[in-house]
ZABA-103543 format. One record per residue: residue in one letter; x, y, z of N, C-alpha, C in turn. Coordinates in steps of 0.001 Angstrom, whole numbers, plus 500000, padded with zeros to 6 digits. Each point is the difference from the previous one (the first is absolute). Layout:
ZABA-103543
AXYZXYZXYZ;...
This chain:
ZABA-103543
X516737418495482149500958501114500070499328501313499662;X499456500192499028498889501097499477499157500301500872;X499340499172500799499082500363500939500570500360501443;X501162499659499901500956500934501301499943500693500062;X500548500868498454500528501123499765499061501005499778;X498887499496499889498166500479499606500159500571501484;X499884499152501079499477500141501077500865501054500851;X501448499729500156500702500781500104499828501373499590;X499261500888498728499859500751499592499065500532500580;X499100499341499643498551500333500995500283500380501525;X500531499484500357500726499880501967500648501674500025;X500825500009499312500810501769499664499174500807500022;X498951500051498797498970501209499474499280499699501081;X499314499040500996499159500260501400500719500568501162;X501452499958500023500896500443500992500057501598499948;X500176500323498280500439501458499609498526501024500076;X499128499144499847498625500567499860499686500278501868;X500530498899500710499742500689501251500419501043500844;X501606500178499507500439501096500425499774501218499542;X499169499983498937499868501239499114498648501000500573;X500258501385500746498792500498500075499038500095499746;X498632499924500370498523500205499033499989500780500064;X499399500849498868499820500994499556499010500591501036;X500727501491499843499363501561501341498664499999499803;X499131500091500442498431500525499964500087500958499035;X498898500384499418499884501273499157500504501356500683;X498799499920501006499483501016500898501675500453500697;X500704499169500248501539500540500309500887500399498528;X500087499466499544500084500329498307500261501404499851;X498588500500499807499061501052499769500977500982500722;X499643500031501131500101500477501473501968500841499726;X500565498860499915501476499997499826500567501448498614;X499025499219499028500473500849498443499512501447500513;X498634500186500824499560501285500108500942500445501006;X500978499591500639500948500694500998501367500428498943;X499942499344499255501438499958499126499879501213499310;X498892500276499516499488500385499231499937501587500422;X499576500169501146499391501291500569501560500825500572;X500896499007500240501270500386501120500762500535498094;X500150499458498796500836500160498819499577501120499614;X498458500251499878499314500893499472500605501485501084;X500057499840501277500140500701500782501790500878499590;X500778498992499755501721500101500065499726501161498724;X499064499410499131500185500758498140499231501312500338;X499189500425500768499315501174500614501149500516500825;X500714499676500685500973500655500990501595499829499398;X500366499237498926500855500714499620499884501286498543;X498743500120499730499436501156499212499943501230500438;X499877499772501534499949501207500657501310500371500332;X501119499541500219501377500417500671500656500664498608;X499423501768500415500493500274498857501800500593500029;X500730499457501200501675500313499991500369498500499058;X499410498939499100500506498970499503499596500545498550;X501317499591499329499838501013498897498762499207498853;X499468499855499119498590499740499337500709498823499309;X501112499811499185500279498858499438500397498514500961;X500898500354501647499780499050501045498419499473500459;X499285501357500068498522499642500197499489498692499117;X500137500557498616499752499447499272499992498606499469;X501554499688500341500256498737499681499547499047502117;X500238500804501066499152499240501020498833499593499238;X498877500944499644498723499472499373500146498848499202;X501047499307499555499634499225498833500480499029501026;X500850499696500419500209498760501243499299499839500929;X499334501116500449498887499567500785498821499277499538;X499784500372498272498758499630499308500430498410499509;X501196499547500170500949498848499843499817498942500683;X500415500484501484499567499683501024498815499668500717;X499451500666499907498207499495500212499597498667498896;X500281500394498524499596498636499521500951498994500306;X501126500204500598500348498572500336499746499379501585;X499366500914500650499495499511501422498531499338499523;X499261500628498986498905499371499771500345498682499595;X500715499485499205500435499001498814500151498741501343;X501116500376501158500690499491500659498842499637501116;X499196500868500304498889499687500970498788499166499587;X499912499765498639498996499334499420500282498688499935;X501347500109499420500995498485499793499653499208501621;X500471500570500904499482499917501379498999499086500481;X498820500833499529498547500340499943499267498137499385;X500915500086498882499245499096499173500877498574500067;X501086499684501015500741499347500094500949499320498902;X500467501248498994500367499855499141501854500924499953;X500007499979501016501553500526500261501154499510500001;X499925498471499493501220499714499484499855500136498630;X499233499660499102500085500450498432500619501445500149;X499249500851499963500416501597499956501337499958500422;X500833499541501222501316500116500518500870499531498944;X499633499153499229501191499691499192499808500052498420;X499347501160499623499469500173498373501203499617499456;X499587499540498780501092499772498952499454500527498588;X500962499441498338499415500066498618501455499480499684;X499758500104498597500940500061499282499952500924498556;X500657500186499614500016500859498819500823499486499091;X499681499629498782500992499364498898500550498890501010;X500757499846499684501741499086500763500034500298500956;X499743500838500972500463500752500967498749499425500831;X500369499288501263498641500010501136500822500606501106;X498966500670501113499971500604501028499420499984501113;X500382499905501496498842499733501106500518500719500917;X499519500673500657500433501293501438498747499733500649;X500510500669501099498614500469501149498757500963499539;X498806499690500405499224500523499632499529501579500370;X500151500128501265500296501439500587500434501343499441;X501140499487499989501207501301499050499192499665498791;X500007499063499025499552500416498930498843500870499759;X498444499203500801499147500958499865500017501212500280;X501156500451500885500178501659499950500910500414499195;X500783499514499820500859500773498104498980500075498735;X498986498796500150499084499813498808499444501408500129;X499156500086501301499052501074500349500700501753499513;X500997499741500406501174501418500312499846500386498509;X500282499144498936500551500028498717498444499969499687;X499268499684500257498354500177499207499288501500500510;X500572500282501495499404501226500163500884501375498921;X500795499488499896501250501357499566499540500037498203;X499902498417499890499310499886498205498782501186499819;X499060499964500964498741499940500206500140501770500512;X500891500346500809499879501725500066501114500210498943;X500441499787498985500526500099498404499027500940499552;X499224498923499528498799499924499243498762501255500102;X500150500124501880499304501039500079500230501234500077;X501207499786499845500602501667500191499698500237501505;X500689498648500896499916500157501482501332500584500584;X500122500652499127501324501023499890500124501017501622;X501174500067500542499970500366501287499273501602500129;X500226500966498917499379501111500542498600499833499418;X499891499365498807498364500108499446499037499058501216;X500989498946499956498657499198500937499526500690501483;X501248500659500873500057500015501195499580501772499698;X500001500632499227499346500839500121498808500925499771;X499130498356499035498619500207499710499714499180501581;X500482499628500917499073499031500710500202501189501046;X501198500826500357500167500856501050499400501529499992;X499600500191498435499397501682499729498797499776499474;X499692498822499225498722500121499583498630498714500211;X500100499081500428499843499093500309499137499691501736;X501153500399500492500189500088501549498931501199500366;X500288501141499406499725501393500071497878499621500203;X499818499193498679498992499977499632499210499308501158;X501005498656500191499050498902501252499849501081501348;X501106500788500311499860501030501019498701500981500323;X499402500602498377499587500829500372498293499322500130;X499944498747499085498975499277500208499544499671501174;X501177499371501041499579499411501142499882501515500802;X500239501045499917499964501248500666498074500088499850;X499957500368498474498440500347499458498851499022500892;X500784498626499805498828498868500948499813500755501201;X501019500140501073499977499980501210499100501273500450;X499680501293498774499505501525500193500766500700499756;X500894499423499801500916501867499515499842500172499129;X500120501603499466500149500378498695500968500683499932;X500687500537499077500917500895499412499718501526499897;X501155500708499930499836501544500621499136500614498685;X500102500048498869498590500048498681498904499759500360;X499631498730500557498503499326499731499825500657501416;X500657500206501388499262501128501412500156500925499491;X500471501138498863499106501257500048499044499910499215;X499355499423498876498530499486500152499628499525500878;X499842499350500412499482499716501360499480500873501013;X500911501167500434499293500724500768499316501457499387;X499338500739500307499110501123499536501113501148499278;X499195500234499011500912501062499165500410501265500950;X499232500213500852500708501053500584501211499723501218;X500272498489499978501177499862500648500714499993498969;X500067499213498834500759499800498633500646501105499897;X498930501542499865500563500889499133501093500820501488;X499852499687501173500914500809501163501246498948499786;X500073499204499604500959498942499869501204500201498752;X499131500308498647500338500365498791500231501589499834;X500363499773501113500067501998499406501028500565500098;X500644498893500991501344500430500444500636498183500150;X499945499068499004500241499110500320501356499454500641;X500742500144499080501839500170500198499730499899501686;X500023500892500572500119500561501387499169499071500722;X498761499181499389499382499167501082500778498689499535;X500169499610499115501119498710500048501433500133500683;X500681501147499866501187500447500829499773499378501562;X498760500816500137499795499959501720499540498453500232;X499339499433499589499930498508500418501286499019499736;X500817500335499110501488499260499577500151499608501537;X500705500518500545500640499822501684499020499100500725;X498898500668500118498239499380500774500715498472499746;X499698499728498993499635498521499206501572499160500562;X500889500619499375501280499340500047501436500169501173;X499806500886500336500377500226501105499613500395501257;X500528498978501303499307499408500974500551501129501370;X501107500934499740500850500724500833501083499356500437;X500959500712500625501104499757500600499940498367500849;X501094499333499708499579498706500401500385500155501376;X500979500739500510500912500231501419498317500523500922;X499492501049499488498984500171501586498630498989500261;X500273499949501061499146499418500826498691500152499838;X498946499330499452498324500140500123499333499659500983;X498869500728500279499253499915501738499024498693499455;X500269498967500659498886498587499752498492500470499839;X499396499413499558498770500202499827499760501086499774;X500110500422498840499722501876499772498355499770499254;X499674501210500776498471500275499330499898501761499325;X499732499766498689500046501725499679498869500279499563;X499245501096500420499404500837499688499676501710499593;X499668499291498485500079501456500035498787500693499133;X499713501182500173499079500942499806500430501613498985;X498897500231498953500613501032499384498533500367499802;X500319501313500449498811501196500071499943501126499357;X499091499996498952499901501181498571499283501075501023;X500818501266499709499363501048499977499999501221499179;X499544501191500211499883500702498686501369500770500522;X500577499969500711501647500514500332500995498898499287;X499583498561499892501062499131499561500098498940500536;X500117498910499581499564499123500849501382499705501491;X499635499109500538500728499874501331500336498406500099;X500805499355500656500313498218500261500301499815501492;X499068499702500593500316499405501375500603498012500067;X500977500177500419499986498234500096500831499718501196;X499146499258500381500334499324501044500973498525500157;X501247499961500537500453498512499795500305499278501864;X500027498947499861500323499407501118500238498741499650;X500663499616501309500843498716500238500485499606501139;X500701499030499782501001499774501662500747499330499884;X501357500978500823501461498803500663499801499226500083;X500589498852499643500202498554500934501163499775500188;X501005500608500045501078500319500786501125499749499209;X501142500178500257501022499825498934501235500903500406;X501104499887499209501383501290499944499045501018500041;X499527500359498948499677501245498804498070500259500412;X499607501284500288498691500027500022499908500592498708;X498487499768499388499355499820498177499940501994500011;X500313499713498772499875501691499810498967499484498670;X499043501070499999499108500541499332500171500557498539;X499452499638498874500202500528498655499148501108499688;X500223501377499726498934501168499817499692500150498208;X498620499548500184500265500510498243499261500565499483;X499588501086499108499374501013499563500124500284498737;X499245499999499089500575500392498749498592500569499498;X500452501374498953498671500379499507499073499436499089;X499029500263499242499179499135498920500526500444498799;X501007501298499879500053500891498739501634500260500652;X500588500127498348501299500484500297500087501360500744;X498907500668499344500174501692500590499661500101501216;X499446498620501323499296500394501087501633500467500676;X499306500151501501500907500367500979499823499429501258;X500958499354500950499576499393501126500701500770500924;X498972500338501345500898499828501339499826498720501387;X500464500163500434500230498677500903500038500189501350;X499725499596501156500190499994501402499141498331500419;X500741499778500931499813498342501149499888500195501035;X499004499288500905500174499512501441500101499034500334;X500734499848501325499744498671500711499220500282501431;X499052498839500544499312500486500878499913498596500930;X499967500279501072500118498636501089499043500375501494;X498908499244499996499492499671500888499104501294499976;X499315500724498781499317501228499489500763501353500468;X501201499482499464500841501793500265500827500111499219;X500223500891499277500742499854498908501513500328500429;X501128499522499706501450499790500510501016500793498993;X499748500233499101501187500287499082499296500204498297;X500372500967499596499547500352498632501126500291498985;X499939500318498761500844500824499202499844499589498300;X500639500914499207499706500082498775500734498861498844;X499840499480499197500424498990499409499853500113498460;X500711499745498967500258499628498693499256498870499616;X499361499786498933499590499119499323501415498944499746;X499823498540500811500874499215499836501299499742501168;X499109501231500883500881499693501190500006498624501161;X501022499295500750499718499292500838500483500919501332;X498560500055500892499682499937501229500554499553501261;X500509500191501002500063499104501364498713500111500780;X500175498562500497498883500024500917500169499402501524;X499743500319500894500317500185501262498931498941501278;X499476499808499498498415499244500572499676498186499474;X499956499525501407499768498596499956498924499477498901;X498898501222500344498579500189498926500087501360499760;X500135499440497941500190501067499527498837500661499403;X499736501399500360498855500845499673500307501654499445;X500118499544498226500396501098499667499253500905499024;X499660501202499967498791500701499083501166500890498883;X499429500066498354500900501097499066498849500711499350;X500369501465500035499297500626499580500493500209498468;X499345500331499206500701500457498912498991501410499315;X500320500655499399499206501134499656500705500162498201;X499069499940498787500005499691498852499850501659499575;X501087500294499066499289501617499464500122499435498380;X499147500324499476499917500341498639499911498874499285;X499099499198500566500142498662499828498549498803500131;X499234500835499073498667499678499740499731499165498600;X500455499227499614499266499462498576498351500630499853;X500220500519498689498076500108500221499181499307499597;X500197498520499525499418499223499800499465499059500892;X501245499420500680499700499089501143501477499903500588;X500261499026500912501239499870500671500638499228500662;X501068499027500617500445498691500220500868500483501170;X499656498944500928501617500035501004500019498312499635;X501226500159501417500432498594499693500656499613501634;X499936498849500697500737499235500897500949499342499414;X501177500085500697500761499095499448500186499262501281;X499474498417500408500688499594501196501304499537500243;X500607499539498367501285499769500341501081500671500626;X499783500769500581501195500710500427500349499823501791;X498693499728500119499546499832501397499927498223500639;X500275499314498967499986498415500275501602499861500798;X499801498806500528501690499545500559500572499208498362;X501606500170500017500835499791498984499804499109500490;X499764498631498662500531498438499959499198499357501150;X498856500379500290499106499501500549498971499706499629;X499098499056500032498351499971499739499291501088500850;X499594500680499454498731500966500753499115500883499233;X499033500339500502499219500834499496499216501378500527;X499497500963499470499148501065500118498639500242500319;X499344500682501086499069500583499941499407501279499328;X499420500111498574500121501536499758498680500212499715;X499665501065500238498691501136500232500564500817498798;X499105500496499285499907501038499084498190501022500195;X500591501520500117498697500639500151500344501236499386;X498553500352499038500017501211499294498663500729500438;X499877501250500393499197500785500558499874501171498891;X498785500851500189499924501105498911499482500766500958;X500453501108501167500003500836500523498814500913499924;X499428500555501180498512500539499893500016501249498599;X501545500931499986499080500967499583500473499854498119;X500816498905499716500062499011499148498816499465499306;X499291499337500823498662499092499933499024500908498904;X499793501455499659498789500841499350501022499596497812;X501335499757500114500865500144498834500479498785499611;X500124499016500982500073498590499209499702498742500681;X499681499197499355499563498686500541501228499014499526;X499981498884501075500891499329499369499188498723499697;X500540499246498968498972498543498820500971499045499859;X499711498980499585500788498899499846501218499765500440;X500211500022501675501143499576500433499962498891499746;X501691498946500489500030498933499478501419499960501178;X500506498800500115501378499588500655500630498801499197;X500974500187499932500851498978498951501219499514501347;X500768498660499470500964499701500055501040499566499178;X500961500483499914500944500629498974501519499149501023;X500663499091498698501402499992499923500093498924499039;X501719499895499976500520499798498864499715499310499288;X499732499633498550500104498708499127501134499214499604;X499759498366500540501135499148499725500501500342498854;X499457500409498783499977500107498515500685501927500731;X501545499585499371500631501491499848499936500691498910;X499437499330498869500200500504498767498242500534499481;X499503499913500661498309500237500076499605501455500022;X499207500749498129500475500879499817498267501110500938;X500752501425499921501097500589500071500460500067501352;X500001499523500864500128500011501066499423498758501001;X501167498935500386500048499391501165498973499526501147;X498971500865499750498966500092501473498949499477499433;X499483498752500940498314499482500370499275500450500611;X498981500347500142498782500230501095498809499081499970;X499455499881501637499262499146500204499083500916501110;X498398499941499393499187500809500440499907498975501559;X499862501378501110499708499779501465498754499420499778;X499605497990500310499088499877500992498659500328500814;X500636500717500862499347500833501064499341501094500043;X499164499790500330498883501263499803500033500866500819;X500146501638499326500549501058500982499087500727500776;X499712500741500836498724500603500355499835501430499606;X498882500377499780500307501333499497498901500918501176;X499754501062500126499577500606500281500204500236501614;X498576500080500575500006500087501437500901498616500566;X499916499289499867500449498650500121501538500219500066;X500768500390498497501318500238499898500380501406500875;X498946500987500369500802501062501105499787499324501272;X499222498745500190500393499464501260500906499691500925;X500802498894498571501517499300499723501052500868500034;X499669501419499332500765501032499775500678500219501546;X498509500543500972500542500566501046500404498933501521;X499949499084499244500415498499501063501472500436499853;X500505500092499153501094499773499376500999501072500533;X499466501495499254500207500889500229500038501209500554;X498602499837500579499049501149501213501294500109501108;X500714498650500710500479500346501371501541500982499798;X500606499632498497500922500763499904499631501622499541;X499266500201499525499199501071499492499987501098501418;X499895499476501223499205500051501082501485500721500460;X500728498855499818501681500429500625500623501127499148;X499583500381498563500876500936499499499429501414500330;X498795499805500121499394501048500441500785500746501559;X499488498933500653500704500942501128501386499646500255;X501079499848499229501163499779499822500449501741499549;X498946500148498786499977501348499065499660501217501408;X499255499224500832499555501943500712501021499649501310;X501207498957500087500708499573501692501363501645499528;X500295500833500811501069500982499873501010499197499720;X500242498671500403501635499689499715500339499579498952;X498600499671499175500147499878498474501361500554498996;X500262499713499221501421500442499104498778501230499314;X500843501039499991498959500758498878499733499760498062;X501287499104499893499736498836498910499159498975499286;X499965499995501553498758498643500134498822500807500059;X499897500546500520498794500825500454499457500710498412;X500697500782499613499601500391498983499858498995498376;X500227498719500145499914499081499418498558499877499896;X499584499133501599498736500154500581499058500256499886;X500455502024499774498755500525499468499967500539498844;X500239499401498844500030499980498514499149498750500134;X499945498567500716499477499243499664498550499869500860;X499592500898501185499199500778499872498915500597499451;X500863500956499406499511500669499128499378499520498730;X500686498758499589499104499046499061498898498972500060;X500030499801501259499545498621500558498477500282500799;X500384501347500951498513500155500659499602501572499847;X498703500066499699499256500992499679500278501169500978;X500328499510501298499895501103501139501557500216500290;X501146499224499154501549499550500580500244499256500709;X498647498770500694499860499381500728500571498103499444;X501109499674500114500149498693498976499054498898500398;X499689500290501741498953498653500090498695500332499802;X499572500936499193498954500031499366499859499729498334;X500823499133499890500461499509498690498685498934499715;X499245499051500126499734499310499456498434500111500515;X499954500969501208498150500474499907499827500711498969;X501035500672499329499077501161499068499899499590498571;X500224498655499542499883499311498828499166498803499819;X499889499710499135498668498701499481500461498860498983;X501331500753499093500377499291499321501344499431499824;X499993499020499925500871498757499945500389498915500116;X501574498834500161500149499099499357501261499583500872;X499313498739500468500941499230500713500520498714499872;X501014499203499807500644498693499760500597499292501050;X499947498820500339501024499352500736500021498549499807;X501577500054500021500377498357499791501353499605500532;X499524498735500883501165499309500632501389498855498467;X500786499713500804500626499328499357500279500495498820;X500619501369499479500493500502499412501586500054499503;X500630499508498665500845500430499692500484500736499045;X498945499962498986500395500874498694499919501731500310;X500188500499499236499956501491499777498151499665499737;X499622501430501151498696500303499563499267501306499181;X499775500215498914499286500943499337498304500473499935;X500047500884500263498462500962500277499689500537498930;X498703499470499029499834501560498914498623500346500174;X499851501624499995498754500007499274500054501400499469;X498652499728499646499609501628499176499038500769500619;X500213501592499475499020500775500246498761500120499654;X499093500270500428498266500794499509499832501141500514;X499923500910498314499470501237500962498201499721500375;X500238500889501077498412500249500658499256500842499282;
C-alpha cells in the first residue's frame, strides 16, 4: 500500500515537472529586464518633463513607476528561473494570524510602501527632490555634455577670443546681448514663407568714411499658395551707430525692382530664383578696438522643416583704410541656445568654426566670385536715367566708400587685405570677431 502511494507521488511530481516551463536562457533574461528597464526609466524622464501635471501627481507617478519596475523584475525572474508558482502565492503568518494572497499585487504594495519609506527618509520630498534634480542636477549633466561636445559658455568665449574683440564687445555690452536675444531665440514670423535652400552671403567693408555691409541672399520657389518673403536685418555694433538700408532683386543679370527697408522687415519676392543684394551703410559706428557682425540663418530656413544654410562671411579693409589699420585674429563662431536655461549670465554656447577661412588674395578671390557680378549691376544700374533718384543717390554714398575713383567694381583690385569663410549645412546663428592693428 505504501509503495503505491510512494509511486503514485512520484508519477504527479514527473507529470507536474513536465508541464512546467524550463527556465528562459540568460541572454533573453538579460535582454527582457534591459527593455523593462529602459521603457520605466523612460515614463520617470517624461513624466518629469510634463510640466502642466502638478509636482505632487508627478511625484507620487514616480513612486509607482519605481514600484512597478521592481515588480516586473521580481515577476520576470520568477519566470526566468521557473519559479513562478512559489512567488504567485506568498504567504506568513504573524502571531495567530496566518495569511496567503497573490504574489504580484503584493510585491508592488511591498515596493510602493518601501519606496515612499525610503523617499521619507530622504527628504524625497516633492519640491526638494524634484527640484534639485530639475535646477541643479540636470542643469549640471547639461552643461557637461555641452563642454564634451565643444561648446563653451558666453564667459569662457570672451577669453577666448582677442582682447580687442573683448574690449568692442565690453564696452557697450547690454546692447550686444540685447541684439543677439532675438538672433538666438527667435526664429521670425512663423506665417511667411522661406525660399528653400537659402545661401547668404555676406560682406562688410571698413573704410575711413565708415564701414559699409553688402549681403547677398538667395534661394528658390518650389511652389506653393504663398511665395517666401525675405528677412532684412541690420543692426549696428554700438548703441550710438546709425543704419541706412536699400535691396535689390535681379533676374537673369538685370536688376527688377529695388527699395528701402527697416531693420526686421519681411520682403516679397517675385522670382522662381531668388537673387537678392542689401546694401547697408553704418554711420558712427566704429568700435576702436575691434568689431563683430553676425548671420543669423534662422530666419531664412523653412518653418517645421529639416533644412539647412549656406553662409559666407567676408571682411575687407579698404585701400585707403589699409596705411591706419590692420585687421588680426579673426575667428568665426557658432552660437545658439543652451539646453541649460539657467546657465549664468546668459543662455548662449559657442562653438569655434572648423573651417579654415582664406585670407588675403585668395579671400578677394571668393570675394569677387561672389560679389564682382552684382557690383557690376549696381554700377550701371547707378549711371541707367530711369534709376529712382533715391536709389541713385544711395548708390553713390556707397560709392563713395567703396571705390577710390566712385567706381564700386573696382572694389576688390584696390585692396590686399582680408578674410573669407564658408560653410555648408548651417543652422546656428553665425558670429565674426576680430581686432584691430594699428600700422
Amino acid at each position: 500500500m505504501d509503495d503505491a502511494i510512494a509511486a503514485k507521488v512520484v508519477q504527479e511530481q514527473a507529470v507536474h515537472q513536465s508541464v512546467q516551463a524550463p527556465p528562459l536562457p540568460t541572454e533573453v533574461v538579460l535582454a527582457v529586464l534591459s527593455i523593462i528597464l529602459i521603457v520605466a526609466l523612460g515614463l520617470v524622464v517624461f513624466y518629469f518633463s510634463l510640466r502642466t501635471i502638478r509636482e505632487s501627481v508627478r511625484y507620487n507617478i514616480v513612486l509607482q513607476l519605481m514600484a512597478l519596475i521592481i515588480t516586473a523584475f521580481v515577476a520576470f525572474l520568477a519566470v526566468a528561473t521557473g519559479s513562478l508558482e512559489q512567488v504567485a502565492s506568498l504567504g506568513g503568518k504573524i502571531g495567530l494570524i496566518t495569511f496567503s494572497f497573490a504574489g504580484a499585487p503584493a510585491i508592488f504594495f511591498a515596493s510602493l510602501f518601501l519606496c515612499k519609506w525610503i523617499s521619507r527618509d530622504l527628504s524625497f520630498a516633492d519640491e526638494h527632490f524634484i527640484g534639485i534634480l530639475q535646477a541643479r542636477d540636470t542643469a549640471r549633466l547639461i552643461q557637461f555634455a555641452e563642454k564634451r561636445l565643444g561648446w563653451i559658455d558666453y564667459e569662457e568665449w570672451k577669453q577666448t577670443i582677442g582682447a580687442g574683440s573683448r574690449q568692442a564687445i565690453e564696452s557697450d555690452e547690454t546692447y550686444f546681448i540685447d541684439d543677439l536675444l532675438p538672433k538666438v531665440y527667435y526664429h521670425g514670423d512663423r506665417r511667411h514663407i522661406r525660399p528653400a535652400r537659402p545661401e547668404i552671403s555676406t560682406l562688410v567693408v571698413y573704410t575711413t568714411s565708415g564701414p559699409i555691409k553688402i549681403q547677398r541672399i538667395r534661394g528658390e520657389y518650389i511652389g506653393g499658395v504663398a511665395r517666401p518673403r525675405l528677412h532684412m536685418q541690420s543692426t549696428s555694433s554700438t548703441d550710438a551707430g546709425s543704419i541706412k538700408n536699400i535691396h535689390f532683386f535681379a533676374r537673369n543679370g538685370t536688376i527688377t525692382t529695388s527699395g528701402t527697408h527697416e531693420h526686421g522687415a519681411w520682403v516679397d519676392t517675385h522670382e522662381d530664383s531668388i537673387d537678392c543684394l542689401v546694401c547697408t551703410i553704418y554711420d558712427g559706428d566704429v568700435p576702436s578696438d575691434g568689431d563683430y557682425l553676425y548671420v543669423d540663418p534662422g530666419k531664412y530656413l523653412p518653418v517645421d522643416e529639416a533644412g539647412d544654410a549656406v553662409v559666407e562671411v567676408a571682411v575687407l579693409i579698404a585701400a585707403q583704410q589699409e596705411k591706419l589699420i590692420a585687421m588680426r585674429g579673426p575667428s568665426l563662431w557658432h552660437l545658439r541656445a543652451s539646453a541649460n536655461s539657467n546657465l549664468p549670465p546668459v543662455p548662449f554656447i559657442f562653438f569655434r568654426a572648423s573651417e579654415k577661412p582664406l585670407v588675403d588674395g585668395a579671400a578677394q578671390k571668393a570675394m569677387n566670385a561672389t560679389f564682382g557680378p552684382w557690383l557690376q549691376l549696381l554700377e550701371e544700374y547707378r549711371n541707367d536715367p530711369a534709376t529712382s533718384v533715391h536709389a541713385r543717390t544711395f548708390l553713390d554714398q556707397c560709392s563713395q566708400r567703396l571705390g577710390p575713383a566712385g567706381n564700386l567694381t573696382s572694389l576688390f583690385a584696390a585692396t590686399s587685405r582680408g578674410w573669407f569663410y564658408a560653410s555648408r549645412h548651417v543652422t546656428d546663428v553665425v558670429i565674426a570677431v576680430f581686432e584691430w592693428g594699428r600700422v
